[in-house]
C-alpha positions as CSV (number, residue, x, y, z in Angstrom):
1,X,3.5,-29.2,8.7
2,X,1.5,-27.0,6.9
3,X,0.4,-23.3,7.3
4,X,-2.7,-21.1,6.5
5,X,-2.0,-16.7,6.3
6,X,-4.6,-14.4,5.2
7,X,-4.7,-10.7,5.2
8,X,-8.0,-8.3,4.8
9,X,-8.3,-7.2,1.3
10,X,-7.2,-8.6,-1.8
11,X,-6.2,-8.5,-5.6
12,X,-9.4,-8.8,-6.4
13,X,-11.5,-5.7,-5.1
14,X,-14.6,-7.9,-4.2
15,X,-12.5,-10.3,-1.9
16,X,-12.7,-9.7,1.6
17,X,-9.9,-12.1,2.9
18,X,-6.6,-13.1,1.0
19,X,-5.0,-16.1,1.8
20,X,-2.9,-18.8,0.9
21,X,-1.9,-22.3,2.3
22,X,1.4,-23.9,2.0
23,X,2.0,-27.5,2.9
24,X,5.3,-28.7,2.0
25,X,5.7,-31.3,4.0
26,X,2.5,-32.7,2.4
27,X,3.7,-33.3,-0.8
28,X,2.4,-30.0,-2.2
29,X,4.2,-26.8,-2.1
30,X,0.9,-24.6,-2.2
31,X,-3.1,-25.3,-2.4
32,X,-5.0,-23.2,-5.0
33,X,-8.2,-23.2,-2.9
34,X,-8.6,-25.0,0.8
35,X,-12.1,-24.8,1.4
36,X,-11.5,-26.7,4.8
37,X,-9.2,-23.9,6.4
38,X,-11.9,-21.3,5.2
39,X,-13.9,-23.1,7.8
40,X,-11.5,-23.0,10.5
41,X,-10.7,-19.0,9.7
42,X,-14.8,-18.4,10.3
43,X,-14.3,-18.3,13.7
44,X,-11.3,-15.8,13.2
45,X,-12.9,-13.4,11.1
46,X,-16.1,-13.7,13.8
47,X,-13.5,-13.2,16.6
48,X,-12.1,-10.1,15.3
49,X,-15.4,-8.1,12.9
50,X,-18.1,-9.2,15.8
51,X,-20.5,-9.5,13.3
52,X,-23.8,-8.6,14.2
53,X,-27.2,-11.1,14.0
54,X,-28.0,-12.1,10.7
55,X,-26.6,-12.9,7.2
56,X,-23.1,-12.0,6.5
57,X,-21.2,-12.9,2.9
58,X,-17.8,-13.1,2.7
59,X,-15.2,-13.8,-0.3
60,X,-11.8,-15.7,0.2
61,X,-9.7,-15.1,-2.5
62,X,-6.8,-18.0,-2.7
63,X,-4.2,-19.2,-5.4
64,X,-3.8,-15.8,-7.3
65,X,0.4,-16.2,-6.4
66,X,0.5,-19.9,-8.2
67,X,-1.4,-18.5,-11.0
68,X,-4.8,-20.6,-10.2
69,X,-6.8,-17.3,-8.6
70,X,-9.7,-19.2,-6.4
71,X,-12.9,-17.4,-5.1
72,X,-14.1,-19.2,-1.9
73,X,-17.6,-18.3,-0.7
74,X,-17.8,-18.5,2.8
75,X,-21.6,-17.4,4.2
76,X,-21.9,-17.0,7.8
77,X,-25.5,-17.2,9.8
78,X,-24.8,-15.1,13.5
79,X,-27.5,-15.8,15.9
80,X,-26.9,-14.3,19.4
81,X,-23.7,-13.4,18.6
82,X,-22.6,-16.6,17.9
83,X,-21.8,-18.6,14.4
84,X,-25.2,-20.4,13.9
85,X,-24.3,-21.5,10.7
86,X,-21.7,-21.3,8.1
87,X,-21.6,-22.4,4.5
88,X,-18.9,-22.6,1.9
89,X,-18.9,-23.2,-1.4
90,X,-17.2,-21.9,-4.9
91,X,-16.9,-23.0,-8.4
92,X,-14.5,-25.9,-9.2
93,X,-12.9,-26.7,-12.8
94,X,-11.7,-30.6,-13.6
95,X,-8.6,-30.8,-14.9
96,X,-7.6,-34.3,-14.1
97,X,-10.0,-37.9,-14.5
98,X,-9.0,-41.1,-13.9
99,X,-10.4,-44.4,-12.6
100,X,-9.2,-46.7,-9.8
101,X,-9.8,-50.3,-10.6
102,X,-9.8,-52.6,-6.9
């Protein structure tokens, strides 16, 4: 089982959302960055701000607990009060390479 919390705000001043995701039945105590769950919480933050039409940035910040602070851009298009679109993206640093040989 695994479970995803935010809060408005955040340790950063820019970030608009703070969360974290915890998944220890998944073989990893916490994830840095979950860019998939930032999806999913679109449709909360729509629920509860009622953004109005148009353009509307918003900053995740994830990880800062663990010591591997992520910023997760999340930009959502409202067209007749609806999500029309929404996009997500971030920076990513490699820390790991390997090769699978089949």
């Amino acid at each position: 089982a695994a479970a995803y919390v935010y809060c408005r705000g955040g340790v950063n001043h820019t970030a608009r959302f703070h969360a974290r995701k915890f998944g220890p039945g998944a073989g990893n105590l916490e994830d840095p960055a979950t860019g998939s769950a930032v999806a999913a919480l679109s449709g909360a933050i729509h629920y509860f701000d009622q953004f109005v039409d148009g353009h509307h940035p918003v900053l995740v910040e994830q990880g800062v607990e663990m010591g591997r602070p992520s910023f997760i851009h999340l930009h959502l298009d409202i067209a007749g009060g609806e999500i029309s679109n929404a996009r997500i993206g971030g920076h990513a640093v490699k820390i790991a390479a390997g090769e699978l040989y089949v």
